[in-house]
Structures are given as structure tokens and as C-alpha cells.
N, C-alpha and C positions, 0 to 999 in steps of 0.2 A: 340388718341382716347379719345373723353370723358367718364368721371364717369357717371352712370346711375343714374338719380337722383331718390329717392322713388317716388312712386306710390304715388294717393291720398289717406290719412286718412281716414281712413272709411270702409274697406273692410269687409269681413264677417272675414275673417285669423283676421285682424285686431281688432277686437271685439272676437272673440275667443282666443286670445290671452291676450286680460284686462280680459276674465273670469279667464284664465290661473293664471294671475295675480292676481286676489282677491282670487282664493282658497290658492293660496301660500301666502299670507297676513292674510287674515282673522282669519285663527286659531290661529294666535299669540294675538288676541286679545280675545278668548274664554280660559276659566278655565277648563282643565283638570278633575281636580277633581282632589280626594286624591287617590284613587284607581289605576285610571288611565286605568287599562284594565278591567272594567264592560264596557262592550257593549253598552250598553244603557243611561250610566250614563248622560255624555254629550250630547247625542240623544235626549232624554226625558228632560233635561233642557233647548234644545231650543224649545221645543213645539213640536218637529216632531212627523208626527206620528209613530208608533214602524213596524218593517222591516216586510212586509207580509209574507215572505220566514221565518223567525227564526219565528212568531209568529203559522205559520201554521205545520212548522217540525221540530222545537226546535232548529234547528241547526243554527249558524250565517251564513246570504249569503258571497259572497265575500267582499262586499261594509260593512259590519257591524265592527263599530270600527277606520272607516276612518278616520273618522272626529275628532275623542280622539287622532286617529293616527297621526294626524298632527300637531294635539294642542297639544301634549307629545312633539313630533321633534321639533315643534317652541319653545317651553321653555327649549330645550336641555335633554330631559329624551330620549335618543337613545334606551336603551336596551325596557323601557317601552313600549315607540310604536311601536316596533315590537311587544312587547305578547297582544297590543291594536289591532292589524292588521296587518300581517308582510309585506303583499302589500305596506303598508301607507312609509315606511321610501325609498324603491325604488323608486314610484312610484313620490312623492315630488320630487326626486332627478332631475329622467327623464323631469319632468315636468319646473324647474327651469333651466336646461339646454338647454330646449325645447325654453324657453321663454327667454333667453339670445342668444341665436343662431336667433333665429327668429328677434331679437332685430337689433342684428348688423347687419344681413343680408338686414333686413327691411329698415335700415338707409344707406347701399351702393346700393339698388334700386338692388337687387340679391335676394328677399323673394322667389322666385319661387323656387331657388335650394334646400332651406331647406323643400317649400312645397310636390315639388316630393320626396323625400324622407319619408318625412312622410308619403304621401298616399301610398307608397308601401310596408312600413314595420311596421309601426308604430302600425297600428290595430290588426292585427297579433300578433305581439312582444305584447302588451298589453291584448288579451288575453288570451297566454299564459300566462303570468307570473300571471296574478288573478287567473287562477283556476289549477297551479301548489300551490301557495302560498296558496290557500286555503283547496286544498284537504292535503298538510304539518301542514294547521294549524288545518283542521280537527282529523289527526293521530296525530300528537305530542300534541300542547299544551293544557294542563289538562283545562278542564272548557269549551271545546269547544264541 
């Protein structure tokens, strides 16, 4: 029996997966900040605009702090980017795994097995774990 050889370059997985790839890159190349878990701090220096959900009910949504969240993980501050978003230090994880499995899968011409899987659990599992994680970081951590 032959190897299955990949698919062509180009698929939509394909291109979802380099986005995959620059969110897990990119924040190593943004600055933190000294703080580390202000919300906004890293937000508001790349020009975005500010979270319409925390601006409208004060409270940070799920997504608020991600992006600190992952810039803290990429320069190794673990405990920080948990109290920046505690979503951010799983969620990387899932995601890196995601994209190394998809990798090798992709390269023995087998992408489909990882991709039924994702479509059946993946959405799900994701979001639960944002709005467990968020309503924990709503009760616990101070400042939220």
C-alpha cells in the first residue's frame, strides 16, 4: 500500500492553520509591559480599539487580556498570564498542539483525521473552557 501523499497547499485548514501559527508567534515579538495583567495596557498600545463589552459593563469579556496573555507566556512570565487572562496560558497550549498535530498529519496526507475531530469537539471544549475561565476570573481574581 502506498503513503498518501498531502493534498495541495492551499486549503482553507491550510491558511487557518498559518493564522494559527502567527497568533502563536506574534506575541513574542510584543512587550508586555511592566504590569503585565492591566487589561488594556498592551490593547491600547497597539492602537485597538478598547473591548465594547468592558467599556459598556465594566467587567472584562472573555477575550480581554489575551493578547498580554500570550505576550507574558511568550517571554516565560507563566503565573502572570494567567492573572492577564487565565483562558490565555491553555488556550496557547491547545492551540500549539493543534498546529503540530495538524502539521504532521498534513505532511503523511492523513489532515482529515485531525480535522473530524476538531469539528466535533473542538468548538464545544472551547467554549466551555472561555466562559468557565471567565466567570473563575470574574469570582476570584481581584481587579476583575
Amino acid at each position: 500500500m502506498m503513503p498518501k501523499t498531502p493534498s495541495k497547499f492551499g486549503t482553507p485548514y491550510d491558511f487557518f492553520a498559518l493564522i494559527i501559527a502567527g497568533a502563536l508567534i506574534v506575541p513574542f515579538f510584543l512587550d508586555p509591559g511592566t504590569t503585565g495583567t492591566n487589561l488594556s495596557g498592551l490593547h491600547t498600545r497597539l492602537h485597538l480599539p478598547p473591548c465594547l463589552f468592558l467599556v459598556i459593563t465594566g467587567l472584562p469579556c472573555p477575550f480581554c487580556g489575551l493578547t498580554t496573555s500570550f505576550a507574558l507566556l511568550t517571554h516565560g512570565a507563566l503565573g502572570r498570564a494567567f492573572l492577564a487572562n487565565p483562558s490565555g496560558p491553555p488556550l496557547y497550549g491547545i492551540m500549539l498542539c493543534l498546529l503540530v498535530i495538524y502539521v504532521i498529519l498534513r505532511l503523511r496526507g492523513r489532515e482529515n483525521l485531525l480535522l473530524s475531530l476538531i469539528n466535533r469537539i473542538s468548538g464545544k471544549m472551547l467554549i466551555i473552557m472561555l466562559v468557565v475561565m471567565w466567570i473563575a476570573r470574574l469570582a476570584v481574581i481581584p481587579g476583575n
